[in-house]
C-alpha positions in Angstrom: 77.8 120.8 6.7 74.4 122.3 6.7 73.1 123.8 10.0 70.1 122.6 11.2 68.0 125.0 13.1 66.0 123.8 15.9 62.8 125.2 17.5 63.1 127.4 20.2 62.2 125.9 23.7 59.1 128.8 25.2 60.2 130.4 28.7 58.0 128.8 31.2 58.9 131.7 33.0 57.1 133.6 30.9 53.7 132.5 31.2 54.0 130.3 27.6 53.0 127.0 29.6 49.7 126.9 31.0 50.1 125.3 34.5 47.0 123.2 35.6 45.6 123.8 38.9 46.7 120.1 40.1 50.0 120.8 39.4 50.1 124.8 41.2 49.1 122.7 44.3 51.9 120.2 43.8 54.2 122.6 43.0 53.7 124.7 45.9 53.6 121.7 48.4 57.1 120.6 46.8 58.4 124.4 47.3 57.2 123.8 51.0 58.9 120.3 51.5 62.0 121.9 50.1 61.9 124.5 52.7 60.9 122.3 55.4 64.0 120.2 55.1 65.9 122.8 55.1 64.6 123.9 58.3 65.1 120.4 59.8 68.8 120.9 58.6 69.1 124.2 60.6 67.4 123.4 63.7 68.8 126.7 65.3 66.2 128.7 63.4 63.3 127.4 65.2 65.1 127.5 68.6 65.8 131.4 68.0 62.5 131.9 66.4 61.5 130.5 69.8 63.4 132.3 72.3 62.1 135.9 71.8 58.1 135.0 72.8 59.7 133.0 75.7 61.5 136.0 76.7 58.0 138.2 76.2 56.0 135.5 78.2 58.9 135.6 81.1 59.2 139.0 81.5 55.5 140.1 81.2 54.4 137.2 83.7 57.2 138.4 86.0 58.7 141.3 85.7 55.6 143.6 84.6 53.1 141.1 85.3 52.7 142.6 89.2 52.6 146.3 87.8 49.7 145.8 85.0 46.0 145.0 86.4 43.3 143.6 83.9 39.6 143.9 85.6 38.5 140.3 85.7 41.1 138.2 84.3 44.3 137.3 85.9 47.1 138.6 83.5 48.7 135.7 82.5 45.6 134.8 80.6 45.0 138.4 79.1 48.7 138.3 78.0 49.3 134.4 76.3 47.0 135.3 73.3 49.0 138.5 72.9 51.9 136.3 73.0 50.3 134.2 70.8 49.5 136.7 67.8 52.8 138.2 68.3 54.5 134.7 67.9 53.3 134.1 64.2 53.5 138.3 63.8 57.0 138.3 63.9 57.6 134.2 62.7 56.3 135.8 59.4 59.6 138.2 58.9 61.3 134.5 58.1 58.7 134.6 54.4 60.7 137.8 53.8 64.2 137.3 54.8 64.0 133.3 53.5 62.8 134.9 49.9 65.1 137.8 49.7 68.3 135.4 50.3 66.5 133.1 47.6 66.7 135.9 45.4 70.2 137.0 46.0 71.9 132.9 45.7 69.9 132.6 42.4 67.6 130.3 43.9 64.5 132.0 42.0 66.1 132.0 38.6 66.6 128.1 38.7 62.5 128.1 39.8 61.8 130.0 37.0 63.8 127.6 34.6 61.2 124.7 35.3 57.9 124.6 34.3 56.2 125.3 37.3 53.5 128.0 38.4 55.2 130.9 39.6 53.0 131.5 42.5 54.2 128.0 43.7 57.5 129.8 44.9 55.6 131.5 47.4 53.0 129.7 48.4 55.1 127.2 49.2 57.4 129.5 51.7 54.0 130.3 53.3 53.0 126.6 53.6 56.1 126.1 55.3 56.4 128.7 57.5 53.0 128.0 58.3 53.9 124.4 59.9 56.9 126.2 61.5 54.2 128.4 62.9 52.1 125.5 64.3 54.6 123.7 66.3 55.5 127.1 67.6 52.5 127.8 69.2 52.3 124.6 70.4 55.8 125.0 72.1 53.8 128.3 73.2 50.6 126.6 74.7 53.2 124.5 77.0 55.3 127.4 78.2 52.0 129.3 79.1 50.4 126.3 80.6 54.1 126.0 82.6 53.2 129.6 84.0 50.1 129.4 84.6 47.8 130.1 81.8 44.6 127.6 81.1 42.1 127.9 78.8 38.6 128.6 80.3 36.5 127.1 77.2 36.2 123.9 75.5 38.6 122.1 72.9 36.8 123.3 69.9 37.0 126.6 70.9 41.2 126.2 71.8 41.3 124.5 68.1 39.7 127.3 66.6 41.9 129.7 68.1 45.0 127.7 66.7 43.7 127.5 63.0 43.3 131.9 63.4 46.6 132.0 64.7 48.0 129.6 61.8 45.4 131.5 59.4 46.9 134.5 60.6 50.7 134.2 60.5 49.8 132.8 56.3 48.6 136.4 55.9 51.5 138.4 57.4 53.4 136.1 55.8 51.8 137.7 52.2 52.8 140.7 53.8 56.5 139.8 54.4 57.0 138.0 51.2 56.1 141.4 49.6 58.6 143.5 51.5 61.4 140.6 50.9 61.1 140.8 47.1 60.4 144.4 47.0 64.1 144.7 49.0 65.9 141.7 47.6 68.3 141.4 50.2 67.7 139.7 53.1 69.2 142.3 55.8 67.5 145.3 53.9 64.0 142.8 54.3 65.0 142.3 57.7 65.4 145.6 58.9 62.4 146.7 57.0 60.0 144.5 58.7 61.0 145.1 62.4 59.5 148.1 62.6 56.2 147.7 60.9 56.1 144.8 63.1 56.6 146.4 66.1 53.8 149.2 65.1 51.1 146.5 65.0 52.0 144.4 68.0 53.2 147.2 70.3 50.3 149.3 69.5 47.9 146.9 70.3 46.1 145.2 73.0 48.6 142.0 73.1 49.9 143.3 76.4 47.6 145.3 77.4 44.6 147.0 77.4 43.9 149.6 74.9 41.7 151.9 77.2 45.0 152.7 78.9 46.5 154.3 75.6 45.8 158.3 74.9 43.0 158.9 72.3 44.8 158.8 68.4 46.8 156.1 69.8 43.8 154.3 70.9 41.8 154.3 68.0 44.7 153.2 66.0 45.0 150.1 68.4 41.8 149.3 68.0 41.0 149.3 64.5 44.3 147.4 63.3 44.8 143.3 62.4 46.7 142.0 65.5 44.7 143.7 68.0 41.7 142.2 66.2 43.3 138.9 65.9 44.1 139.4 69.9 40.7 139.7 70.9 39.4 137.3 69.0 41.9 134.5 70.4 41.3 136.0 73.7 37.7 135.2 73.5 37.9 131.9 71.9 40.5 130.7 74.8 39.1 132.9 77.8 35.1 132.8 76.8 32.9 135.6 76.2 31.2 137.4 73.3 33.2 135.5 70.8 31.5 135.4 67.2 31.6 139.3 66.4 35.6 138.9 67.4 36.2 136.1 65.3 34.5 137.4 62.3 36.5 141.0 62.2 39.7 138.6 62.8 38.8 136.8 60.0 37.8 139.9 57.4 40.9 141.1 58.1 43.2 137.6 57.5 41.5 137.2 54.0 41.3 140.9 53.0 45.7 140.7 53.9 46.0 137.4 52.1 44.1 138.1 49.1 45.8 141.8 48.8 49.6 140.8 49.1 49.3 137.7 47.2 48.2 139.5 44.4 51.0 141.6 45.2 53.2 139.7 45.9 52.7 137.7 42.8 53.0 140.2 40.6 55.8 141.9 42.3 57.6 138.0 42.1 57.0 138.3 38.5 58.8 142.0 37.7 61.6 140.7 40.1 62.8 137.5 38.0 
């Protein structure tokens, strides 16, 4: 019997198939409702990933909340937008951790078997952890209210300080989804991302002010993304000079997003 030979089938994964726009956004948004019911299967996630700024907000408002004095504003208001920006700061180590264990189950090398863009993959976990982010801080915005915090501006100015936060947490979340595939294990991505975490909300103005700090530390603080992001939430919620804030928030969100997707793409790309 004579062997017939068929054509080889081209690697999608390989950049072979050109991938229409229309379908990249489909793609990603079906990578994001994938990880979206997941999340709605493991419900504990978002209760832990809530627990820690309700600890923060707690224990600032009443434990250090008495020692700390911020010239005219009561602290509970200086400190929720810190809380805030450190919410969706450290929501974003989930892009990491959720894409290293996709790369150690063999999650990414099924992906790369269909014929779908490859930045879908990730812009889809940042989609997702994006909406996680959202009803976080909306679970924030009660616990605050519940401890006294108000806003001292106008709804447009509260909604604009929502979509930074959101736009915010998508660019750490670039950031993250760098260091997860760059470790490829989730407790390596995990343990990596703490502490750069900690160096940009810690070393910020989120708690408090950064004329209290010694000089090196205080330049650092403020010329960094969350204490940027900080301020400019803080004036958007609290009034003041507000569009000089919200436009150095801003530089820095899209100058994060646009560097680590591009690296974060092409790092996705050596990895599977």
């Amino acid at each position: 019997m004579t062997a017939i030979a068929l054509p080889a089938l081209p690697d999608v994964g390989e950049g072979d198939v050109r991938i229409p726009p229309s379908a990249v956004v489909s793609d990603a948004l079906a990578v994001a409702k994938r990880n979206l019911i997941g999340l709605m299967r493991v419900p504990t996630t978002v209760v832990f990933s809530t627990v820690q700024p309700v600890i923060f907000v707690l224990m600032f408002r009443y434990v250090f909340g008495g020692a700390i004095r911020v010239p005219g504003v009561s602290y509970v208001d200086f400190l929720m937008a810190g809380i805030f920006v450190q919410t969706v700061t450290f929501g974003s180590m989930n892009t990491g951790v959720g894409l290293a264990m996709d790369m150690q189950s063999g999650l990414i090398e099924r992906f790369r078997s269909l014929p779908m863009a490859r930045s879908a993959v990730l812009a889809g976990r940042t989609i997702a952890d994006a909406v996680r982010n959202l009803f976080v801080i909306a679970l924030m915005v009660l616990v605050g209210f519940a401890v006294g915090f108000r806003v001292h501006t106008g709804v447009l100015e509260f909604g604009g300080a929502v979509l930074l936060l959101v736009l915010f947490g998508v660019a750490f979340s670039w950031i993250m989804a760098y260091i997860g595939l760059s470790t490829g294990n989730a407790e390596a991505a995990q343990a990596a991302s703490f502490p750069l975490m900690a160096v940009f909300v810690f070393a910020s103005s989120a708690f408090v002010s950064t004329a209290t700090m010694p000089g090196p530390l205080r330049v650092y603080a403020n010329h960094q993304p969350v204490t940027a992001t900080v301020n400019a939430v803080r004036a958007l919620v609290l009034g003041g000079p507000t569009a000089g804030k919200v436009l150095t928030a801003l530089v820095w969100t899209v100058g994060i997003t646009i560097v680590f997707a591009f690296l974060s793409v092409r790092r996705y790309r050596r990895a599977v």
